[in-house]
C-alpha positions as CSV (number, residue, x, y, z in Angstrom):
1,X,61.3,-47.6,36.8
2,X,64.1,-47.4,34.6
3,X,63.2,-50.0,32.2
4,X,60.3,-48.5,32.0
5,X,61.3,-45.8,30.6
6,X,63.7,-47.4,28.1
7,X,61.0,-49.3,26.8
8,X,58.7,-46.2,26.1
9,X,61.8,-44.7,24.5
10,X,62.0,-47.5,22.1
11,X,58.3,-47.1,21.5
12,X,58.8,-43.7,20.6
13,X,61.5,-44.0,18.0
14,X,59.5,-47.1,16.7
15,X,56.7,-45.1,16.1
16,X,59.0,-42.2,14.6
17,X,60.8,-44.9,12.2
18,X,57.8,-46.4,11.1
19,X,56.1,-42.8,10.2
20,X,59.2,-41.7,8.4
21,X,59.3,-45.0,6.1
22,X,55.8,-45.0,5.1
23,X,56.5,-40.5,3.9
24,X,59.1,-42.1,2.1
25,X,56.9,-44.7,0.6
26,X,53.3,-42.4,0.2
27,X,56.2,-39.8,-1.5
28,X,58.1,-41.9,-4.2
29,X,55.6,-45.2,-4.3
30,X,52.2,-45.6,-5.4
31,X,51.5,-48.0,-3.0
32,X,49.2,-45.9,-0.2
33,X,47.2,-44.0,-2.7
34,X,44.2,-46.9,-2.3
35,X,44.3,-46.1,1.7
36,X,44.6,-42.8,1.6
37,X,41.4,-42.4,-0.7
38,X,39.8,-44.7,1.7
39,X,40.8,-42.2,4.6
40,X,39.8,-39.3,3.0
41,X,36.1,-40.8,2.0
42,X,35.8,-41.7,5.7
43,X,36.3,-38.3,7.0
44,X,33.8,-36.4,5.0
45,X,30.8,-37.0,7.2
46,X,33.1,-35.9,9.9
47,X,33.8,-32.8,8.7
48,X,29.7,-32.1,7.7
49,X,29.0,-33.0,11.8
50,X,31.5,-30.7,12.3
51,X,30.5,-28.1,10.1
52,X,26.8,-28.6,11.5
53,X,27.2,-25.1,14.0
54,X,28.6,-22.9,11.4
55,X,25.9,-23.9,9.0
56,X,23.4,-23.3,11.0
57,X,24.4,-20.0,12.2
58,X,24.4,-18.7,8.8
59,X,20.8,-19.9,7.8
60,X,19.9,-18.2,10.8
61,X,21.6,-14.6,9.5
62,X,20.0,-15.0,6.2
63,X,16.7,-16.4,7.2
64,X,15.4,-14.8,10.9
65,X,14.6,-11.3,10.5
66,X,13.2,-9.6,13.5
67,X,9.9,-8.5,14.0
68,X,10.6,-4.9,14.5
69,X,12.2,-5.5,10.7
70,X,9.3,-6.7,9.3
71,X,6.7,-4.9,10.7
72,X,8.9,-1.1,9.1
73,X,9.4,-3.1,5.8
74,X,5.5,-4.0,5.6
75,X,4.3,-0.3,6.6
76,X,6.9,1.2,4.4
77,X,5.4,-0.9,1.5
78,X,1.7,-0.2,2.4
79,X,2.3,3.2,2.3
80,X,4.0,3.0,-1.1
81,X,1.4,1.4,-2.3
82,X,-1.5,3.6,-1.0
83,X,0.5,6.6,-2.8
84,X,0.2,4.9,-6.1
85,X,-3.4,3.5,-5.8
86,X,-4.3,7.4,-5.3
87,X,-1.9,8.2,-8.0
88,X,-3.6,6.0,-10.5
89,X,-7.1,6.8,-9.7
90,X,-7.6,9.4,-12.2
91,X,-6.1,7.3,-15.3
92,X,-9.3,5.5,-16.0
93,X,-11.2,9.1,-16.3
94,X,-8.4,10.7,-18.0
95,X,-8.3,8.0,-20.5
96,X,-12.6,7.9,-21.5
97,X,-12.6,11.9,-21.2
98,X,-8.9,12.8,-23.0
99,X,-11.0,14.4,-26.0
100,X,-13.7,16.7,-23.9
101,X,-11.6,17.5,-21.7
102,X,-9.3,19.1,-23.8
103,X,-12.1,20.8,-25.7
104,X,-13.5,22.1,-21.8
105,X,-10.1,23.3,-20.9
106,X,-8.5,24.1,-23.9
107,X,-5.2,23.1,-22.4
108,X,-5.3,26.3,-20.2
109,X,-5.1,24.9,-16.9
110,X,-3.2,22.0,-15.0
111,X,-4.7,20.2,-12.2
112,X,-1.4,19.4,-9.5
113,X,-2.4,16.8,-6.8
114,X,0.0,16.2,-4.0
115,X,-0.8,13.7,-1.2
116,X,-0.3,13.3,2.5
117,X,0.3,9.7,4.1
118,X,-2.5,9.7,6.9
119,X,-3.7,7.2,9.3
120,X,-7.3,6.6,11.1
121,X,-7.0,6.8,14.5
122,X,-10.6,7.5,15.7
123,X,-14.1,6.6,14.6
124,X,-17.1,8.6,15.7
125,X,-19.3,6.8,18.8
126,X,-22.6,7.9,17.1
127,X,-23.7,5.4,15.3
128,X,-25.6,8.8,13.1
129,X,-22.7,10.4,12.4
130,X,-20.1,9.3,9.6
131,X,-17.0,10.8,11.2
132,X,-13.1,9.9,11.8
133,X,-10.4,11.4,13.3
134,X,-7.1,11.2,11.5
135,X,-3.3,12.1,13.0
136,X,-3.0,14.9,10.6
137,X,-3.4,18.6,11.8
138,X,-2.2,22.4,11.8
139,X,1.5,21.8,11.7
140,X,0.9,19.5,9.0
141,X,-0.4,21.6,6.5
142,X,-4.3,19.9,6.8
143,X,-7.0,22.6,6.1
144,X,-10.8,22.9,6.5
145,X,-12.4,21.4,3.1
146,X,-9.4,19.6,2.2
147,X,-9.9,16.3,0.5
148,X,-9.7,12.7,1.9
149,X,-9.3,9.8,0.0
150,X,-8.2,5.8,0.5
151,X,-6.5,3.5,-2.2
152,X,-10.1,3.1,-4.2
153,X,-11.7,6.8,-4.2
154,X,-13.0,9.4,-2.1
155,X,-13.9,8.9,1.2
156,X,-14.8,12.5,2.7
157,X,-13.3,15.7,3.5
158,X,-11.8,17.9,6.5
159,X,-14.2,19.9,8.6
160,X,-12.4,20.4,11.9
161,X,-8.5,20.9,12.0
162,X,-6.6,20.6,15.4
163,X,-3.0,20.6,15.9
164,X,-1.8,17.4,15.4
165,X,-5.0,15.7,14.3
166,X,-8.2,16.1,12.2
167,X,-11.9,15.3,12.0
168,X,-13.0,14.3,8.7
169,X,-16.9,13.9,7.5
170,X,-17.1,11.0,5.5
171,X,-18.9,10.8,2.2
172,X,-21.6,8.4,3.3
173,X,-22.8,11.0,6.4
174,X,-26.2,12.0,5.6
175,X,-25.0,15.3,5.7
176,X,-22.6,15.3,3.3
177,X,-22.9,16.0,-0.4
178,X,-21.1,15.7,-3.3
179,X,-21.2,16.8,-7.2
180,X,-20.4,13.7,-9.5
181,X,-20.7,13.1,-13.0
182,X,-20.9,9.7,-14.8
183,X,-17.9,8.8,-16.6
184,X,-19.2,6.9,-19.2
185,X,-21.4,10.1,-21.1
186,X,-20.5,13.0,-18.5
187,X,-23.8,13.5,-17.3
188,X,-23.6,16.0,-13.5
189,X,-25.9,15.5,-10.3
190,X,-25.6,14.7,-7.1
191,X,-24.4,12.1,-4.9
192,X,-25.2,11.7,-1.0
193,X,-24.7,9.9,2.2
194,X,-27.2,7.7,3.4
195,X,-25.8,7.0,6.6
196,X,-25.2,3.4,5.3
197,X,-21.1,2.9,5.3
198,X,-21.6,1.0,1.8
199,X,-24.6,3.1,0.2
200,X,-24.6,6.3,-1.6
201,X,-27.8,7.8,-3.1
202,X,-27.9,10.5,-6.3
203,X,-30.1,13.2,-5.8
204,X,-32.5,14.9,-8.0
205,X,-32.4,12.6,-11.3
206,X,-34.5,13.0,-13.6
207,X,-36.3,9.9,-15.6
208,X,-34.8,11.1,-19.0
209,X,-31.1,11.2,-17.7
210,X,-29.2,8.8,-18.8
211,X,-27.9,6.6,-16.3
212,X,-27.7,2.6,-15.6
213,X,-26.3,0.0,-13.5
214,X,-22.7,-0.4,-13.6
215,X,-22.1,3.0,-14.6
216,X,-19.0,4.9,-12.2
217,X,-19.5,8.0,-10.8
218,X,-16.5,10.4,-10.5
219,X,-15.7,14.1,-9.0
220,X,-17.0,16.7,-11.3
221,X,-14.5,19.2,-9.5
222,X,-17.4,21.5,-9.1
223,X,-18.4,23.3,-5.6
224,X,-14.6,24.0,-5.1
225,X,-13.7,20.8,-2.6
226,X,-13.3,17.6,-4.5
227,X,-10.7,18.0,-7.9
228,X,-12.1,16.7,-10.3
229,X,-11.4,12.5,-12.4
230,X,-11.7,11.3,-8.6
231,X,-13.9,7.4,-8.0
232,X,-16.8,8.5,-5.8
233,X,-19.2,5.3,-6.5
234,X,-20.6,2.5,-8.8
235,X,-24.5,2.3,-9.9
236,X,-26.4,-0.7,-8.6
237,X,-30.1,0.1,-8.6
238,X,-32.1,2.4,-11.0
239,X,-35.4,2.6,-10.3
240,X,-38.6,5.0,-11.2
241,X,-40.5,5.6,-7.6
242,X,-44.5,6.3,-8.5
243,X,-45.8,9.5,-7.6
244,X,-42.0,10.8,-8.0
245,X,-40.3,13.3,-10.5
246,X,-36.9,11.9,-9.9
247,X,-35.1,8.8,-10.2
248,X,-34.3,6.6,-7.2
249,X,-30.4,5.8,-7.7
250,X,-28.2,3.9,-5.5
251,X,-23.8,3.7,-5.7
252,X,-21.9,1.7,-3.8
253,X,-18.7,3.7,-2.6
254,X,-15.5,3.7,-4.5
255,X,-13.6,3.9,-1.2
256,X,-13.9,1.2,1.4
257,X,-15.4,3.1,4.1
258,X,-15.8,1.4,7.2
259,X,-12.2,-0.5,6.7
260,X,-9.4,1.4,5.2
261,X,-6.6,2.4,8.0
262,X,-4.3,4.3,6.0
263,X,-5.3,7.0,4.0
264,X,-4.5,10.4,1.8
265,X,-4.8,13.9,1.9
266,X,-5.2,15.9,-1.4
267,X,-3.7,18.7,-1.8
268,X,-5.2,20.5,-5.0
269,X,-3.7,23.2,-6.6
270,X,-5.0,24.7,-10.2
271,X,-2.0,26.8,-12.1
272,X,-2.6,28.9,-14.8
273,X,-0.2,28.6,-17.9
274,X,1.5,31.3,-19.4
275,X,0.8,34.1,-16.0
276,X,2.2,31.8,-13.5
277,X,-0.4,32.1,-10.9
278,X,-1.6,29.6,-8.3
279,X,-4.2,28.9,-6.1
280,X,-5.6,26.7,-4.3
281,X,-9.0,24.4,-5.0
């Protein structure tokens, strides 16, 4: 037993005299530079395995966001967007009528439209009736006659207000009308449901109006519901009925009817320069 222990003991200092002569050499020769390189070139794809865990972990902080994440960031842009689509829909008008309607108004009144994110959270069972329910109510602000619209144009307006929710009659219910005038020339009439989610019909037209296909329809502003410079509909059928004093004219809504989800209410209000008053469309 005793010898063998010596023997490990002169292993040891072995092993201890051997690593103190080759510092002395790596520190004042040249001589293990070539090894040493060799080492180090061996040892790099240890360290990548090793540095496998730590890699991954951080593609995993910058790459997996949760679903709950992504779900707020996509409604948050969707209703950013819709807010700007309604923003933007009078610019086309406002740009072809500038010059009338400064002549109409004479720069004497202001049109103010603020909007109300809302969402669709009910469709009417009869297939007759062109109604929705929204989650917009009393202590929201919503009132009977107010204005709906989606990103593209009009899509109705409020005729039942509860408290936390609202029942609007879409523009395409055969009972609903609407006063429109064509953007391109101005020309007023008519525009109603026809109980057809992608069909509106203008009503009384006479044969010497001028009107054709392609020709968008807008808000006129008058009958006190809809402002006016709002998309109501596009022409796509002209025709003369025999036996008929009127037109037969057919839009296809601005708004997308049976699919938009998230939607606006308009809040109108008309102020009068100069006396400061206010009130409401």
């Amino acid at each position: 037993m005793f010898s063998k222990g010596a023997s490990s003991g002169r292993r040891v200092l072995f092993l201890v005299a051997a690593s103190l002569l080759l510092l002395a050499i790596d520190s004042f020769t040249p001589w293990l530079q070539p090894a040493r390189k060799w080492v180090a070139e061996a040892t790099v794809p240890l360290y990548w395995i090793t540095n496998i865990p730590a890699r991954l972990s951080e593609f995993g902080d910058e790459s997996v966001v949760s679903r709950q994440q992504l779900e707020e960031e996509n409604e948050q842009l969707r209703t950013e967007l819709l807010i700007l689509n309604g923003r933007m829909q009078r610019t086309t008008e406002v740009v072809a009528e500038n010059v009338r309607l400064r002549n109409l108004l004479n720069a004497t009144e202001m049109l103010k439209d603020q909007v109300l994110v809302a969402e669709l959270i009910g469709v009417s069972p009869d297939p007759t009736r062109h109604t929705i329910l929204i989650n917009r109510g009393e202590e929201n602000g919503v009132y009977v006659g107010q204005a709906l619209l989606d990103a593209d144009g009009l899509m109705g307006q409020v005729v039942e207000v509860h408290r936390s929710s609202s029942k609007v009659l879409l523009v395409t219910d055969t009972a609903h009308a609407l006063p429109v005038q064509t953007l391109r020339n101005g020309d007023r009439s008519i525009a109603e449901g026809s109980g057809d989610y992608n069909q509106l019909s203008l009503r009384y037209v006479p044969p010497t109006m001028d009107i054709v296909v392609g020709d968008r329809l807008v808000s006129s502003g008058l009958g006190g519901r809809f402002p006016v410079g709002y998309p109501v509909g596009e022409v796509t059928e002209v025709q003369t009925v025999a036996g008929e004093p009127y037109l037969s004219v057919k839009l296809k809504p601005s708004a997308r009817i049976g699919r938009s989800r998230h939607l606006l209410l308009l809040f109108s209000e008309v102020e009068t320069l100069g006396d400061g008053e206010i009130g409401r469309d």
